[in-house]
Every structure is written in C-alpha cells, then in structure tokens.
Predicted model as a PDB file, atoms N, CA, C, CB and O in Angstrom, pLDDT in the B-factor column:
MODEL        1                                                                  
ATOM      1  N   UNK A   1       0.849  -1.180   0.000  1.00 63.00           N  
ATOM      2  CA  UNK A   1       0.000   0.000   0.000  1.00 63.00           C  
ATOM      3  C   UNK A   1       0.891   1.238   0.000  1.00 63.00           C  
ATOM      4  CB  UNK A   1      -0.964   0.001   1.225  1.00 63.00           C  
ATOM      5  O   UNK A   1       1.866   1.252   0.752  1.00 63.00           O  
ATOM      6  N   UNK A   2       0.646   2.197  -0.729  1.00 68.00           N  
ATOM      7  CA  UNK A   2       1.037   3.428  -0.931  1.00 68.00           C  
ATOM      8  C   UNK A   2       0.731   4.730  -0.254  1.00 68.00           C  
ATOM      9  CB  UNK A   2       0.785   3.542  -1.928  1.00 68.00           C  
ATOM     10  O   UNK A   2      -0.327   5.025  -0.810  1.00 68.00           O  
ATOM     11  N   UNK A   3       0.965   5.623   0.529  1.00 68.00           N  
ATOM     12  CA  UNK A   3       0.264   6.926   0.739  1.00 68.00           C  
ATOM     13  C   UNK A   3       0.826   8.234  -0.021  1.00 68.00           C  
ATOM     14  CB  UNK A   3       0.300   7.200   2.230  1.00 68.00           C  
ATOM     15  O   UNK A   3       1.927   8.777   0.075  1.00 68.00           O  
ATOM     16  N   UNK A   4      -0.436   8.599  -0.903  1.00 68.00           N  
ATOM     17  CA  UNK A   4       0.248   9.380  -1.913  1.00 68.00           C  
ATOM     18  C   UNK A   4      -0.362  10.885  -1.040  1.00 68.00           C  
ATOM     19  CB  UNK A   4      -0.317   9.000  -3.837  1.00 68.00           C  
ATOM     20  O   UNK A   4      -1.550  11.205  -1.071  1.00 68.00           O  
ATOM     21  N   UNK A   5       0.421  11.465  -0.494  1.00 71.00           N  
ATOM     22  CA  UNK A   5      -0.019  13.061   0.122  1.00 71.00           C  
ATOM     23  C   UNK A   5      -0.370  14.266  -0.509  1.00 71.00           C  
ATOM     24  CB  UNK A   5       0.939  13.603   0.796  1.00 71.00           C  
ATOM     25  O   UNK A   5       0.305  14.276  -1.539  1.00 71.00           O  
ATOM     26  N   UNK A   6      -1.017  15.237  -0.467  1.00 67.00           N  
ATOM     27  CA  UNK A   6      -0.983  16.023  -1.326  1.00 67.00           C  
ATOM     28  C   UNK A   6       0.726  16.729  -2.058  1.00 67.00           C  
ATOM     29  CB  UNK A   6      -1.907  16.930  -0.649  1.00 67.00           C  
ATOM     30  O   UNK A   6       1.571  17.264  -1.340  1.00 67.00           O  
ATOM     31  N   UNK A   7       0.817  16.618  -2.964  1.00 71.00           N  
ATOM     32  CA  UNK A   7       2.235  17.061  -3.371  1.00 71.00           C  
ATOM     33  C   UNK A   7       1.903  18.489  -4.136  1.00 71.00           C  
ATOM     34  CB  UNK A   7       3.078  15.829  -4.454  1.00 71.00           C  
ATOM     35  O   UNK A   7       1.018  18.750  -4.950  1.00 71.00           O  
ATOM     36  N   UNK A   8       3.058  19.406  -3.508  1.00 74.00           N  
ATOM     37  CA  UNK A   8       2.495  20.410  -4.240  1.00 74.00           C  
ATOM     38  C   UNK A   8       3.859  20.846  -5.714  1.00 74.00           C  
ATOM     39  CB  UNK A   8       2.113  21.811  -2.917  1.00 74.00           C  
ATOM     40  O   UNK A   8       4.989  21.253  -5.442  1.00 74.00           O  
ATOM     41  N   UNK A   9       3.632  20.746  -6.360  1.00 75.00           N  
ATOM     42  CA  UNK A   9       4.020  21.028  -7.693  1.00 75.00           C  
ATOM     43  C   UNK A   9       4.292  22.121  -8.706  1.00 75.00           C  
ATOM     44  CB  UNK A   9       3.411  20.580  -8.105  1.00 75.00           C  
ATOM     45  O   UNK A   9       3.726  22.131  -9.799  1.00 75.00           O  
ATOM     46  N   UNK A  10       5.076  22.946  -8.367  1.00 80.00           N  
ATOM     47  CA  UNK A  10       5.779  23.960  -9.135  1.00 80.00           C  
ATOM     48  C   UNK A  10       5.945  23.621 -10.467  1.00 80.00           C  
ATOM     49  CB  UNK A  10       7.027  24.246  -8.614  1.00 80.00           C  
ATOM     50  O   UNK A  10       6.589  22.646 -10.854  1.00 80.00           O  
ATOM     51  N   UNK A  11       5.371  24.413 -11.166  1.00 88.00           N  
ATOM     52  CA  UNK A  11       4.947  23.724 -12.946  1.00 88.00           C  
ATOM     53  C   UNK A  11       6.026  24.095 -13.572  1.00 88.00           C  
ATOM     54  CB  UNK A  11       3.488  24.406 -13.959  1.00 88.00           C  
ATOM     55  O   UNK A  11       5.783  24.968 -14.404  1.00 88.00           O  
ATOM     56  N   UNK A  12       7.234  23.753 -13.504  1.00 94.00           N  
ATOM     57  CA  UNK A  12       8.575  23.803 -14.173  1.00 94.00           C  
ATOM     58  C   UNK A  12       9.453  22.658 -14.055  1.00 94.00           C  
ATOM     59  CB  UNK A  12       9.305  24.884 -13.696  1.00 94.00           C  
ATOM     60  O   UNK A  12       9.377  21.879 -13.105  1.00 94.00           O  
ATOM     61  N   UNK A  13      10.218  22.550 -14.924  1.00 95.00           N  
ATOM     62  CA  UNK A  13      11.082  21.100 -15.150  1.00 95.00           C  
ATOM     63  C   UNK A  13      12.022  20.898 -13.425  1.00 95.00           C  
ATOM     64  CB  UNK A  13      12.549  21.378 -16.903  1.00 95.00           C  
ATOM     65  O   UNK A  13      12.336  19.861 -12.841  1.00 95.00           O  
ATOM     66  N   UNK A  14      12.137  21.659 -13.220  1.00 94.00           N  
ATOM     67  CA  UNK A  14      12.608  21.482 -11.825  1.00 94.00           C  
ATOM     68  C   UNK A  14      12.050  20.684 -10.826  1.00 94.00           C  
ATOM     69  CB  UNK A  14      12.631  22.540 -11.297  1.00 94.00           C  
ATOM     70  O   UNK A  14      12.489  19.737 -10.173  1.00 94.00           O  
ATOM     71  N   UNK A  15      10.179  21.725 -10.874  1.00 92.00           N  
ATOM     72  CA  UNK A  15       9.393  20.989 -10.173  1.00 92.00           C  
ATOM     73  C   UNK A  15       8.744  19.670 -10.044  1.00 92.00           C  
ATOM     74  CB  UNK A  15       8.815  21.491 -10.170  1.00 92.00           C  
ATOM     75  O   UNK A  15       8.092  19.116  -9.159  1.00 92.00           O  
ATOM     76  N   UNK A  16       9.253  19.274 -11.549  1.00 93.00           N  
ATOM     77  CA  UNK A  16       8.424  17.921 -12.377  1.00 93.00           C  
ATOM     78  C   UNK A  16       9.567  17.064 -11.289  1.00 93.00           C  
ATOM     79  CB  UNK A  16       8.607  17.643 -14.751  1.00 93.00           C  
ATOM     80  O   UNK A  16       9.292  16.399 -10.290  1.00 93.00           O  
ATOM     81  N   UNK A  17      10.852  17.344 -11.867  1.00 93.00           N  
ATOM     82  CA  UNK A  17      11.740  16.886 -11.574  1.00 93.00           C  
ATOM     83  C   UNK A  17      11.675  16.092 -10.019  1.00 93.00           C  
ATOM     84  CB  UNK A  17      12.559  17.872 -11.819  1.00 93.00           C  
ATOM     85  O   UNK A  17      11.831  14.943  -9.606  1.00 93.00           O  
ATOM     86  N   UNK A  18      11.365  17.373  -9.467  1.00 91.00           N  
ATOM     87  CA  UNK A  18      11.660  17.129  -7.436  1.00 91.00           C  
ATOM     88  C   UNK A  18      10.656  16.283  -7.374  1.00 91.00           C  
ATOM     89  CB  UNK A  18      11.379  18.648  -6.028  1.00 91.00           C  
ATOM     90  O   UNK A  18      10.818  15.153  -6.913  1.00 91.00           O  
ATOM     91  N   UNK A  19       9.522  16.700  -7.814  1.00 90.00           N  
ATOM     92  CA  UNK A  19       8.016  14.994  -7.531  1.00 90.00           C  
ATOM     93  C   UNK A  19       8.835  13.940  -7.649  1.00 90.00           C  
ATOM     94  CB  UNK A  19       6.428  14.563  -9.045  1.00 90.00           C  
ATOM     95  O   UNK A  19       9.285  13.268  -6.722  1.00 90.00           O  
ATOM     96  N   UNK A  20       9.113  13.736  -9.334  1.00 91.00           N  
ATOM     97  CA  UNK A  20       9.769  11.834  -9.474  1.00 91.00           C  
ATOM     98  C   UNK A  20      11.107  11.742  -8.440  1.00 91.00           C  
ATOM     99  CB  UNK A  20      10.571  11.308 -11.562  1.00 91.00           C  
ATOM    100  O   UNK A  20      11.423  10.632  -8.013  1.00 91.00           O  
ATOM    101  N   UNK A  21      11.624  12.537  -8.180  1.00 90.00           N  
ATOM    102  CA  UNK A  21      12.640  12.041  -7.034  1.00 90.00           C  
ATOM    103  C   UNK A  21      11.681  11.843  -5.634  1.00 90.00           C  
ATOM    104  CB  UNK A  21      14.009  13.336  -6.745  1.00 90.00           C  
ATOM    105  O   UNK A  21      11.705  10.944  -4.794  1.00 90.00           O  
ATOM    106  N   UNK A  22      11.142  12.613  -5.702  1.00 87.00           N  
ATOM    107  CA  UNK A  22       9.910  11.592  -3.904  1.00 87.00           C  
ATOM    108  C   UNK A  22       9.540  10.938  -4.378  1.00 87.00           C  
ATOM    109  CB  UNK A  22       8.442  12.095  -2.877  1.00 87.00           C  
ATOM    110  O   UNK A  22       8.429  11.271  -3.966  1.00 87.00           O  
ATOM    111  N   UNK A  23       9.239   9.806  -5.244  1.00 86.00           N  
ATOM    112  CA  UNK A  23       8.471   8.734  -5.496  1.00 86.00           C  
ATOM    113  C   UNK A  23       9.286   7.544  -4.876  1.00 86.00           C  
ATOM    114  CB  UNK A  23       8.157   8.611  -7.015  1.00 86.00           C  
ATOM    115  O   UNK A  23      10.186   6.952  -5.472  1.00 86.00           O  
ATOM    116  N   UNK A  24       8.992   7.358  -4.007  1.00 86.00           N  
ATOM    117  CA  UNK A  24       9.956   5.999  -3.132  1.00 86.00           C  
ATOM    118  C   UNK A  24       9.869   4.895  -3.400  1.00 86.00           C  
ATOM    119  CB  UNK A  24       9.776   5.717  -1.800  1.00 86.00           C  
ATOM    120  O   UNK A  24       8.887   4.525  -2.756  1.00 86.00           O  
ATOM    121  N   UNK A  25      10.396   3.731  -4.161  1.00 88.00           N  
ATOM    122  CA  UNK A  25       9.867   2.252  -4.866  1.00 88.00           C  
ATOM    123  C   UNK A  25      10.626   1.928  -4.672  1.00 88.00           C  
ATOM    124  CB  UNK A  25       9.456   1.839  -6.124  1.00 88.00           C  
ATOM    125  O   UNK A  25      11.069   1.798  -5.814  1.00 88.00           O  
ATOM    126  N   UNK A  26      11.913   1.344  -3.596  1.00 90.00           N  
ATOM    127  CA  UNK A  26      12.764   0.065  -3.798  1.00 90.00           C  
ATOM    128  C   UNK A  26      12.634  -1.119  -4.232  1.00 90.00           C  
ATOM    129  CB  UNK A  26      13.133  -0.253  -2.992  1.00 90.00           C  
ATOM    130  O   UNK A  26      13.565  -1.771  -4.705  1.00 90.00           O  
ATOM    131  N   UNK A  27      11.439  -1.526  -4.114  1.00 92.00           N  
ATOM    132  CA  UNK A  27      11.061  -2.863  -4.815  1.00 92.00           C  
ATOM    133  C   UNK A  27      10.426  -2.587  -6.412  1.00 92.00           C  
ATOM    134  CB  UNK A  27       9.832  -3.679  -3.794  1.00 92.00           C  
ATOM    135  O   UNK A  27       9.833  -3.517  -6.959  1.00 92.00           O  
ATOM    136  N   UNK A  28      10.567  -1.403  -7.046  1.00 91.00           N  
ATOM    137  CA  UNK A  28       9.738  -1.136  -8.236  1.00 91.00           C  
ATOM    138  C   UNK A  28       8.398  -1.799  -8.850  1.00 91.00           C  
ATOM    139  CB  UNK A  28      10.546  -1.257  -9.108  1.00 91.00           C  
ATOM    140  O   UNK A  28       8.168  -2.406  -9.896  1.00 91.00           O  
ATOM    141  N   UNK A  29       7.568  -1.392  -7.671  1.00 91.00           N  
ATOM    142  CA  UNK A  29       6.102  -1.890  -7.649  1.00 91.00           C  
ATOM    143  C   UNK A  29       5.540  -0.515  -8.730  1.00 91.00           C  
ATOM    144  CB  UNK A  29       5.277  -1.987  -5.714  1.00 91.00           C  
ATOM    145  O   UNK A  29       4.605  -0.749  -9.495  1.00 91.00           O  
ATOM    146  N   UNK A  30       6.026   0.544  -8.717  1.00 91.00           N  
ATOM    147  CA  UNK A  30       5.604   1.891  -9.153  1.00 91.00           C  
ATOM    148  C   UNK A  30       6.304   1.985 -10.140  1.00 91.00           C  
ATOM    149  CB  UNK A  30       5.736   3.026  -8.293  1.00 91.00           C  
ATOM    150  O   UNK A  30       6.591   3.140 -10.455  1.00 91.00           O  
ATOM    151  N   UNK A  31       6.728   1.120 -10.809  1.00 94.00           N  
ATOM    152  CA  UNK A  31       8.003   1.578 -11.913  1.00 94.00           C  
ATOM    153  C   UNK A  31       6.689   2.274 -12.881  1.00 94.00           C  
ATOM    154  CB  UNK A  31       9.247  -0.102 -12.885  1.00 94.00           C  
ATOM    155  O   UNK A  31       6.515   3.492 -12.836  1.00 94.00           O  
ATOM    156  N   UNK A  32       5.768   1.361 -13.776  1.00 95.00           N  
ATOM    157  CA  UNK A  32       4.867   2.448 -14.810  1.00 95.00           C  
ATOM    158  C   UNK A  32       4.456   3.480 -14.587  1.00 95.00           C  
ATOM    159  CB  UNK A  32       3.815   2.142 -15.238  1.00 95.00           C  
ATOM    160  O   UNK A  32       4.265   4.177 -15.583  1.00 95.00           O  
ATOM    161  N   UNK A  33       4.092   4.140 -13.118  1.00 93.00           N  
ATOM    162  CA  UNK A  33       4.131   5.412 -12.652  1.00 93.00           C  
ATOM    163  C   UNK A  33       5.463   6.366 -12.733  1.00 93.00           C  
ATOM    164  CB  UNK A  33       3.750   5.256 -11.379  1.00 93.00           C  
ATOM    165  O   UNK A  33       5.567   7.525 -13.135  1.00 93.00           O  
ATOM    166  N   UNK A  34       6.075   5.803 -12.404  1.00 94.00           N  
ATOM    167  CA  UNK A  34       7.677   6.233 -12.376  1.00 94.00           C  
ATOM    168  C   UNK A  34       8.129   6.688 -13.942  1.00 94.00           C  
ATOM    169  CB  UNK A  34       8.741   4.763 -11.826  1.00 94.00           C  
ATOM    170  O   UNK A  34       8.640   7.694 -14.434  1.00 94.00           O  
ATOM    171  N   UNK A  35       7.718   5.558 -14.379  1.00 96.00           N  
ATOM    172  CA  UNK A  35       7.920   5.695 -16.410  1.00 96.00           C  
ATOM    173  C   UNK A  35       8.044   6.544 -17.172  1.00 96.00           C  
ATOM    174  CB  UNK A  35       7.025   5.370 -17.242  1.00 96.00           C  
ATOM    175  O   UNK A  35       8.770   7.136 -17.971  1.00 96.00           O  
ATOM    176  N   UNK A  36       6.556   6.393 -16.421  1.00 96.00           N  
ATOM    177  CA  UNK A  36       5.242   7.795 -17.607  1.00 96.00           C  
ATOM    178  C   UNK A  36       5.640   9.153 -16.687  1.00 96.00           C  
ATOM    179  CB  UNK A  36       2.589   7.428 -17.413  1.00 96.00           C  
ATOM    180  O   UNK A  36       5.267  10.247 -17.109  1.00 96.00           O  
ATOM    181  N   UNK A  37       6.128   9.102 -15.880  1.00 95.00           N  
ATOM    182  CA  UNK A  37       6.151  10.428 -15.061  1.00 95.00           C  
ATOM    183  C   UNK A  37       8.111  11.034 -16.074  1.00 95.00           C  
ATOM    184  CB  UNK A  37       6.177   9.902 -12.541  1.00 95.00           C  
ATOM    185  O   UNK A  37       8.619  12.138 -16.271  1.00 95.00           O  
ATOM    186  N   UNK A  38       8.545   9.624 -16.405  1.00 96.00           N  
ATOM    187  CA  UNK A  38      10.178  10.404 -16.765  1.00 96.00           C  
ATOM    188  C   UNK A  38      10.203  10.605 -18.477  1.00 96.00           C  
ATOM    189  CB  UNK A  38      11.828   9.114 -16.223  1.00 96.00           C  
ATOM    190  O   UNK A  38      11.194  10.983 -19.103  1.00 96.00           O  
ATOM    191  N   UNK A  39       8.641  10.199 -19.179  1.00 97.00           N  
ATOM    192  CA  UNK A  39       8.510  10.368 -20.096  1.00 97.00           C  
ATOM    193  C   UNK A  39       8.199  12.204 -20.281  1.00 97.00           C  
ATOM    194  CB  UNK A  39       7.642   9.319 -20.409  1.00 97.00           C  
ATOM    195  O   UNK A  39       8.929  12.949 -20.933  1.00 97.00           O  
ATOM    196  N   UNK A  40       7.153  12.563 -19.654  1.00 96.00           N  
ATOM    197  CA  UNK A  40       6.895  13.506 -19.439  1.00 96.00           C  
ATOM    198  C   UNK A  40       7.947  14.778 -19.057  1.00 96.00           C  
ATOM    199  CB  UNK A  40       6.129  13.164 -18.754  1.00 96.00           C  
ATOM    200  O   UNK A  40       7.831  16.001 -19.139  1.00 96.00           O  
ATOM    201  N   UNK A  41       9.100  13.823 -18.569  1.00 96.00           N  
ATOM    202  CA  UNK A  41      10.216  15.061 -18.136  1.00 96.00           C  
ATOM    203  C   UNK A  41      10.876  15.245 -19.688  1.00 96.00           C  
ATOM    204  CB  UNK A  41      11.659  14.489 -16.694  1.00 96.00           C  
ATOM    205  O   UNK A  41      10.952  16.408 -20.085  1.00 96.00           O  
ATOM    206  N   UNK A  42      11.296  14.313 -20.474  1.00 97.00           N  
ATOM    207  CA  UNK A  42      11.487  13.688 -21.427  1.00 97.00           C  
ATOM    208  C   UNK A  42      11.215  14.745 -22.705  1.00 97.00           C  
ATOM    209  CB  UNK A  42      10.690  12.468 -21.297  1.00 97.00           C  
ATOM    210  O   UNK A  42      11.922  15.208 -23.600  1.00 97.00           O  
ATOM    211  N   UNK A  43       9.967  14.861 -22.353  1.00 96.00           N  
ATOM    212  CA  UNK A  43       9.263  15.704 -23.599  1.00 96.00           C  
ATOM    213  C   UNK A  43       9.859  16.929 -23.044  1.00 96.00           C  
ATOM    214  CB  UNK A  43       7.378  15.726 -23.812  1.00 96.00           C  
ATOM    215  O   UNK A  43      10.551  17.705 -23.703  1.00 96.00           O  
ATOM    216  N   UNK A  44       9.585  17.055 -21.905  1.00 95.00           N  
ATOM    217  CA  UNK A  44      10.513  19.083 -21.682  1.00 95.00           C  
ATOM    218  C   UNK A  44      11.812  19.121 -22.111  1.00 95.00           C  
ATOM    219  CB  UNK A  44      10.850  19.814 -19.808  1.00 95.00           C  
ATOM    220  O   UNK A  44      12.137  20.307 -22.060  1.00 95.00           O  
ATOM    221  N   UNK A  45      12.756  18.446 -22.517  1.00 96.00           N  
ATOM    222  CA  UNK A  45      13.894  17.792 -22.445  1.00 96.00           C  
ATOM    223  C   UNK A  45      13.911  18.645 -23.974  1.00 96.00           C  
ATOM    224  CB  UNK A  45      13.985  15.943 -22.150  1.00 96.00           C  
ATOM    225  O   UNK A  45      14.452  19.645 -24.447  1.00 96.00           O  
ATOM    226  N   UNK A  46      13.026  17.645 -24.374  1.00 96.00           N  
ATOM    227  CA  UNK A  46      13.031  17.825 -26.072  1.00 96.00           C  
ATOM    228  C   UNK A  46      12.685  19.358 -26.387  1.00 96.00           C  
ATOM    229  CB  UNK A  46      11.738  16.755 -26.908  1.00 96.00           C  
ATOM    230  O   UNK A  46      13.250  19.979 -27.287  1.00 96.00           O  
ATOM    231  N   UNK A  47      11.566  19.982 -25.443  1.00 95.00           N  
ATOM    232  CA  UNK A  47      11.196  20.736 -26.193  1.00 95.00           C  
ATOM    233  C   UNK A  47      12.286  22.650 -25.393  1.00 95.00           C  
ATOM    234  CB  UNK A  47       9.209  20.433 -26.160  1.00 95.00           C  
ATOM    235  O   UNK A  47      12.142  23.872 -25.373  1.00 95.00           O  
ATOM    236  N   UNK A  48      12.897  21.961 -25.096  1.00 95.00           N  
ATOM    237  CA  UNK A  48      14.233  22.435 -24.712  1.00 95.00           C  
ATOM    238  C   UNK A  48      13.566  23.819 -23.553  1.00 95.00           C  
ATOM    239  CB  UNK A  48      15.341  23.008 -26.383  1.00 95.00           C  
ATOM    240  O   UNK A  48      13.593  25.049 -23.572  1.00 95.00           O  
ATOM    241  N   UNK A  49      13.233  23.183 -23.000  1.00 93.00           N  
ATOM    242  CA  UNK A  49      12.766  24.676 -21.774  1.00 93.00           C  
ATOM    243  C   UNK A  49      14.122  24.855 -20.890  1.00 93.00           C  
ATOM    244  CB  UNK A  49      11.125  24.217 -20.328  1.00 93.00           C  
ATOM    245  O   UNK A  49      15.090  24.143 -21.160  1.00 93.00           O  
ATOM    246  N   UNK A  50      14.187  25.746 -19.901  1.00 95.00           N  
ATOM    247  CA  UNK A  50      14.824  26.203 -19.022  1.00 95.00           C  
ATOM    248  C   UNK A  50      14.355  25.430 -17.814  1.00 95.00           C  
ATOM    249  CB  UNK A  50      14.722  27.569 -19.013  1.00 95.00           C  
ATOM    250  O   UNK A  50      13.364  24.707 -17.913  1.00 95.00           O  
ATOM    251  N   UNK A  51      15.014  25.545 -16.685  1.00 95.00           N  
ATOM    252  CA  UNK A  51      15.050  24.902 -15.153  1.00 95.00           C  
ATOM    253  C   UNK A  51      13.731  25.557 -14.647  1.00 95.00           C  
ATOM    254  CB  UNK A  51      16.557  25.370 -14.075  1.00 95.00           C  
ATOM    255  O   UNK A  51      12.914  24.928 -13.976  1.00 95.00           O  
ATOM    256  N   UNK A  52      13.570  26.892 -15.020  1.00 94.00           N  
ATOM    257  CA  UNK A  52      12.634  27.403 -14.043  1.00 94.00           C  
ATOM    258  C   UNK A  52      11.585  28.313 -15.280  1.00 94.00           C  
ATOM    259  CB  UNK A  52      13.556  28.474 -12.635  1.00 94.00           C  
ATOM    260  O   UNK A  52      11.013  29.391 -15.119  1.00 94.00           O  
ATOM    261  N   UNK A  53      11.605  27.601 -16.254  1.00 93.00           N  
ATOM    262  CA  UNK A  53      10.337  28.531 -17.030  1.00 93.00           C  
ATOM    263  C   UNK A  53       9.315  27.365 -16.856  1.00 93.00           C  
ATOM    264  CB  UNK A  53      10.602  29.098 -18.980  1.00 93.00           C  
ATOM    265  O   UNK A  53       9.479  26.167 -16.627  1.00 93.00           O  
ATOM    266  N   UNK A  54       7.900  28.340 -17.094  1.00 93.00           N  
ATOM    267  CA  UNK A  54       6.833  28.027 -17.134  1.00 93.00           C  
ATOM    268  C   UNK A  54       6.463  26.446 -18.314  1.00 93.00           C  
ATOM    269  CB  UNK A  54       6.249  29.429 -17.435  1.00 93.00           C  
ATOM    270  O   UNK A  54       6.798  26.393 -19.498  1.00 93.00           O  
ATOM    271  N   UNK A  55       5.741  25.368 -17.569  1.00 94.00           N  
ATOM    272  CA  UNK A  55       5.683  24.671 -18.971  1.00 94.00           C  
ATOM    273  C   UNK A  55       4.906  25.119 -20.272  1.00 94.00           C  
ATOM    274  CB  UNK A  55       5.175  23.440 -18.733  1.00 94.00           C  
ATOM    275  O   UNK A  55       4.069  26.020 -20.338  1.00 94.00           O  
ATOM    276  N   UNK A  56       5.279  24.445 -21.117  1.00 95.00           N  
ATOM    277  CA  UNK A  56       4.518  24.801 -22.385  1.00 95.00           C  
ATOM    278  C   UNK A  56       3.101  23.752 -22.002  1.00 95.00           C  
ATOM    279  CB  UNK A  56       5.547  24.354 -24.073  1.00 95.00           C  
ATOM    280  O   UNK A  56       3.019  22.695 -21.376  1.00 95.00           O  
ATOM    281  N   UNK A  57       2.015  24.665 -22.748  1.00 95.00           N  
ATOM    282  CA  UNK A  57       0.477  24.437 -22.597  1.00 95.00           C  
ATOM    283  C   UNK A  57       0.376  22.714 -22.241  1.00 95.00           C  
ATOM    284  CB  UNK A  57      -0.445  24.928 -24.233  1.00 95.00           C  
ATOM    285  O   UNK A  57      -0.120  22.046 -21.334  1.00 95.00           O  
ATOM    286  N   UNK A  58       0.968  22.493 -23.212  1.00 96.00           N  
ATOM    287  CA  UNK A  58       0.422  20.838 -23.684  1.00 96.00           C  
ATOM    288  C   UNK A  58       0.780  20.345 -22.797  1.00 96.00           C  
ATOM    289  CB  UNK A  58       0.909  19.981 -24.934  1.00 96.00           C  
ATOM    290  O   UNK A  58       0.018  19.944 -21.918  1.00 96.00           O  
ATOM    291  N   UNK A  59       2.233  20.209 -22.752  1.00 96.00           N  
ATOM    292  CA  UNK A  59       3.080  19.197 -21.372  1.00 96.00           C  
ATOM    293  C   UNK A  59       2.358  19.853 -20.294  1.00 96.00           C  
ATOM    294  CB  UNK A  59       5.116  19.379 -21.069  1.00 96.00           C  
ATOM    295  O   UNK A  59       1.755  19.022 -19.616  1.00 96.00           O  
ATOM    296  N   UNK A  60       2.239  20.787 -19.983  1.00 95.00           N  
ATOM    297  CA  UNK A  60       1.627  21.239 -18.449  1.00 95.00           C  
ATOM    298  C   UNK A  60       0.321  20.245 -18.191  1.00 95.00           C  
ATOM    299  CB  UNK A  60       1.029  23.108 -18.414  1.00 95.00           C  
ATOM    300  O   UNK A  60       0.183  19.408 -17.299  1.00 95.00           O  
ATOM    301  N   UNK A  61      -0.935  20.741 -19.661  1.00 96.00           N  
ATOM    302  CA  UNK A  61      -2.229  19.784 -19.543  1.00 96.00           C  
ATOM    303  C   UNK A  61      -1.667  17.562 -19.383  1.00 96.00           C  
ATOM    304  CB  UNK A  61      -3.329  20.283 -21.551  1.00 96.00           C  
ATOM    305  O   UNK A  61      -2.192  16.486 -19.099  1.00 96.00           O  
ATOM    306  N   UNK A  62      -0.682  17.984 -19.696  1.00 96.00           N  
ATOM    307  CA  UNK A  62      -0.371  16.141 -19.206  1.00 96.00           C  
ATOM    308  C   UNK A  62       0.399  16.039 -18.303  1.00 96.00           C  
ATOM    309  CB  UNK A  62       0.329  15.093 -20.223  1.00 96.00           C  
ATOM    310  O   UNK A  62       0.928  14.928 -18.293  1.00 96.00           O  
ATOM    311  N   UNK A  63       0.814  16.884 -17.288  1.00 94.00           N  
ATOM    312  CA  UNK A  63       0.783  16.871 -16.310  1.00 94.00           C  
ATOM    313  C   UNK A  63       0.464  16.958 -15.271  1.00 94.00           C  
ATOM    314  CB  UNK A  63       0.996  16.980 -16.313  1.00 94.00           C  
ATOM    315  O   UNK A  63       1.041  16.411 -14.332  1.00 94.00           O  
ATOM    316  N   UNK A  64      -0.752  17.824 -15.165  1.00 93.00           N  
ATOM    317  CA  UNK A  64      -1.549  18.163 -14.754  1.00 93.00           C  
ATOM    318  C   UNK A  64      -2.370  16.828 -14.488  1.00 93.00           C  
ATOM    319  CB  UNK A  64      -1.930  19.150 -15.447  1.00 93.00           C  
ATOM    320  O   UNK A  64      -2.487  16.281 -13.392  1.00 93.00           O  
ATOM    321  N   UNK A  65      -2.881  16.433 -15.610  1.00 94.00           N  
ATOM    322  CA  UNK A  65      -3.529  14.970 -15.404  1.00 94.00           C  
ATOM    323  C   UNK A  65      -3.313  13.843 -14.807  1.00 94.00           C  
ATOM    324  CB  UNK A  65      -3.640  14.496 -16.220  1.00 94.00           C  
ATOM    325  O   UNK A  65      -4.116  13.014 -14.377  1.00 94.00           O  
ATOM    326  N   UNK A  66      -1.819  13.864 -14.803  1.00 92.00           N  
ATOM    327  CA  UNK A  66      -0.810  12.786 -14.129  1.00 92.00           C  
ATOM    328  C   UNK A  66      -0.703  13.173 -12.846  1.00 92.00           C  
ATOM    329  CB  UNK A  66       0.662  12.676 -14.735  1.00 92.00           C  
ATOM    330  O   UNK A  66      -0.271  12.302 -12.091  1.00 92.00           O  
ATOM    331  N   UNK A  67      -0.930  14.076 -12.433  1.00 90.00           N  
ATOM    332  CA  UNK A  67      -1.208  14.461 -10.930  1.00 90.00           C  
ATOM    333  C   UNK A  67      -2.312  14.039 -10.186  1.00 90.00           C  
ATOM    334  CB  UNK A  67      -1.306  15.756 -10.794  1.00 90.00           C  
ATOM    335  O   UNK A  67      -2.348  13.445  -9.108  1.00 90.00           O  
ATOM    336  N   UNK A  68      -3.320  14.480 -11.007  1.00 88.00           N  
ATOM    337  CA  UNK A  68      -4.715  14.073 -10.699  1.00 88.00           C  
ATOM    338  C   UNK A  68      -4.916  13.004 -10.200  1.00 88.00           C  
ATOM    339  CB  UNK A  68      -5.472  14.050 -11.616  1.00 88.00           C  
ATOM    340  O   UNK A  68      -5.623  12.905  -9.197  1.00 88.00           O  
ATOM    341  N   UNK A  69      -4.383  12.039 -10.739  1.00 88.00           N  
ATOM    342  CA  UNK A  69      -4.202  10.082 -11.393  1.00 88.00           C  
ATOM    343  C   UNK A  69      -3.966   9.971  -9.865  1.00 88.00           C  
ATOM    344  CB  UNK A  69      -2.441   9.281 -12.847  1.00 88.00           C  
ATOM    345  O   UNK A  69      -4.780   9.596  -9.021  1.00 88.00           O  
ATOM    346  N   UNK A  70      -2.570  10.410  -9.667  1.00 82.00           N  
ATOM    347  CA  UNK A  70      -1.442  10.489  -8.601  1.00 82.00           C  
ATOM    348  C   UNK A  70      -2.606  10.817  -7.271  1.00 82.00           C  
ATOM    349  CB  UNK A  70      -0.029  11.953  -8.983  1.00 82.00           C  
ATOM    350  O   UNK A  70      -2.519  10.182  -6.220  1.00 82.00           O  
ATOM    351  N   UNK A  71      -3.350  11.556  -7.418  1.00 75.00           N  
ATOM    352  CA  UNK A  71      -4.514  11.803  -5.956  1.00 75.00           C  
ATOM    353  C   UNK A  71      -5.257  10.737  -5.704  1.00 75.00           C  
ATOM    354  CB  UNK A  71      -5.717  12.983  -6.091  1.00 75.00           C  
ATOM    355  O   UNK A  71      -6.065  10.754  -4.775  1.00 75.00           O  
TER     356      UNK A  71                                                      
ENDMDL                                                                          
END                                                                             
C-alpha cells in the first residue's frame, strides 16, 4: 500500500523533476508510474525549456492529469 499526500508542484522542469525524485519504490512496484512520469520530463527535455520557465500548454495539460491520477 502506498500513501500518496498532497504534493504540491511547481509547474517547471525542476518541479516535475523534485516529484519523481519523492516517489519511493525500492522494490519497483511503481516503476509504470515512475515511467510515464520520466517520459513527461522527457518531452521538456526535447522541447528544450529552461530549469525554471513556465511549462509549455500541452506538457503542463499532461501533467496536470498525471497528478490528478497520482490523488
């Protein structure tokens, strides 16, 4: 069993960033959570943002969602 707390989330690659590092799985029960969460960093990666700018629309709306999931 998991307790997922409210996490609060600064909408920049930084912030994406600091979530998937609290995700605690030594036994990688959470790895497809874990995945889809480094896919998502992935795409900021690509779409070449800065540490601390705002995300772009799209990645934000799928992140946003992936949070949701995450509640």
């Amino acid at each position: 069993m998991y307790d997922i707390t409210a996490i609060k989330s600064v909408p920049s690659k930084r912030g994406i960033l600091s979530v998937i590092a609290r995700i605690f799985d030594p036994l990688g029960f959470l790895s497809p959570v874990i995945f889809y969460a480094k896919c998502i960093m992935q795409r900021l990666w690509a779409a070449q943002t800065s540490w601390d700018d705002p995300l772009p629309s799209a990645i934000a709306e799928v992140w946003q969602e992936f949070m949701g999931m995450l509640s």
